[in-house]
C-alpha positions, 0 to 999 in steps of 0.5 A: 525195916522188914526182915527179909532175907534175899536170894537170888537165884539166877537161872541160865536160859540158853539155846535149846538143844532136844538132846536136853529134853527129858522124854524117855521116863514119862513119854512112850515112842509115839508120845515122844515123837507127837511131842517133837513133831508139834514142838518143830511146827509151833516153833516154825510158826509165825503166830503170835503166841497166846500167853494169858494171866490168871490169879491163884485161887481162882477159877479158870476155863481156857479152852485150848482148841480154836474151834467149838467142833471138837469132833472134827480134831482127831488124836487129840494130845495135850502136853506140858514141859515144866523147867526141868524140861520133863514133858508130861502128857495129859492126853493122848490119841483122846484118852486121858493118861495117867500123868493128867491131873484131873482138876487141870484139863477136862476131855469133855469141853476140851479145856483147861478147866479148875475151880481153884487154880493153884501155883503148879499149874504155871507153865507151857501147855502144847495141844497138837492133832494130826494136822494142827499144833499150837501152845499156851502160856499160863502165867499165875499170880497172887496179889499182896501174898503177905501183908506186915505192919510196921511202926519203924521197925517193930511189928504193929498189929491192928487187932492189939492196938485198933486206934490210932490217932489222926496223922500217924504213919506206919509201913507196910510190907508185902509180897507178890508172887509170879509163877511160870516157866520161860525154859521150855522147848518153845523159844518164841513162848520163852521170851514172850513170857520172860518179857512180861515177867520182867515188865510186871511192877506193883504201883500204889496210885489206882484209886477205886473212887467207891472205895474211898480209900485215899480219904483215910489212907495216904501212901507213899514212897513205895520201893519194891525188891525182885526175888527169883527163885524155883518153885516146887521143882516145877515152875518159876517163882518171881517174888516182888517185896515191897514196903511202903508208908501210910499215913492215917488220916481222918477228914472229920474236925477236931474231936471226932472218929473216924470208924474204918471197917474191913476197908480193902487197900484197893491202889494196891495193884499189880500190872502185868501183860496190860492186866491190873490185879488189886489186892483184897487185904483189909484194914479195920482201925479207929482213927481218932482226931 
């Protein structure tokens, strides 16, 4: 089947311990101490913490404070702690720092905010005032990353071979990607999102009934492989590997064609944290009966 090589690279999540935290390179004295003071109040907090989930590529706007008055919040500070526990900070006392990047965070709405969200932009991001502190959680996917076909075990391309007769069953191999952090100074965050990671799963039955898709396309036996690894230096990366198989199919009496063009494999979805994201591969054949 698919030639892919899995390692497994299993990171430890224990204990935190502040002595750990990587704060004198990056952050000045008052940046450090606004960081542990708004880490010591999240952590005591009984909310429940705000995680959402976005698709890589497109574009976001979370506003981070829970009010439309900004003018109210004074010594806004924005952080973010990547896996390796280095804390940089994109805004502090309302100015933006150099570490802020300028397609992640917009001092103007007071937001996270970019019109093409990309992978290393996962994470725990912690906002703080004098008063408030609270966190989120971004976890970033992308659906059907790769996308092989396969007739048994040799690589089958539509563009070289675009009819195929009626009956004929191919696999197909792809990946999905999940990037985010759950080894961050915020315990509670930690686990929330190491939950949801952990329960995401690809499933092939959610047919988009405008798409007609089972009509032509009917699918089955679907096993999927988890593969964890570091992204980047910077966030964690769960690849989950699938494969399954697809038989071609036209309802049209003997003789006639089936014309599919550009037909988006819609009951490709993956689920995570309640939210369905659907692939938007293609596949335009010719099925002859």
């Amino acid at each position: 089947m698919m030639p892919v090589v899995f390692l497994l690279l299993y990171v430890v999540s224990c204990s935190i311990h502040w002595v750990r935290t990587d704060l004198s390179i990056l952050l000045s004295s008052k940046e450090s101490q606004a960081w542990l003071d708004a880490v010591s109040q999240i952590n005591q907090s009984a909310n429940e913490p705000f995680i959402t989930v976005v698709e890589l590529g497109d574009s976001m706007e979370i506003p981070l404070y829970n009010t439309k008055d900004v003018s109210t919040y004074q010594n806004r500070h924005i952080f973010k702690q990547n896996i390796n526990k280095r804390v940089d900070c994109y805004l502090f006392a309302n100015i933006l720092t150099l570490s802020s990047s300028a397609n992640i965070y917009d001092s103007c709405y007071e937001a996270l905010l970019t019109r093409e969200i990309e992978s290393n932009m996962a994470g725990i991001y912690v906002y703080t005032d004098d008063e408030f502190s609270s966190a989120l959680g971004l976890i970033i996917v992308r659906i059907t990353n790769s996308f092989q076909w396969f007739n048994d075990t040799k690589p089958f391309s539509f563009r070289k071979q675009p009819t195929i007769r009626n009956g004929t069953q191919l696999s197909l191999a792809f990946e999905t990607m999940i990037y985010y952090n759950s080894n961050s100074d915020l315990r509670l965050y930690n686990q929330h999102i190491d939950g949801i990671v952990q329960q995401a799963k690809i499933s092939i039955n959610h047919p988009d009934h405008s798409n007609n898709l089972h009509t032509f396309f009917a699918m089955d036996k679907l096993s999927c492989q988890r593969h964890e690894q570091i992204a980047d230096d910077n966030v964690r990366l769960l690849t989950l590997v699938c494969l399954t198989e697809v038989t071609f199919q036209c309802p049209l009496s003997s003789g006639s064609t089936c014309w599919i063009e550009n037909k988006r494999m819609s009951n490709i979805v993956l689920n995570i944290n309640g939210l369905d994201f659907v692939s938007d591969r293609t596949v335009t054949v010719r099925i002859d009966v």
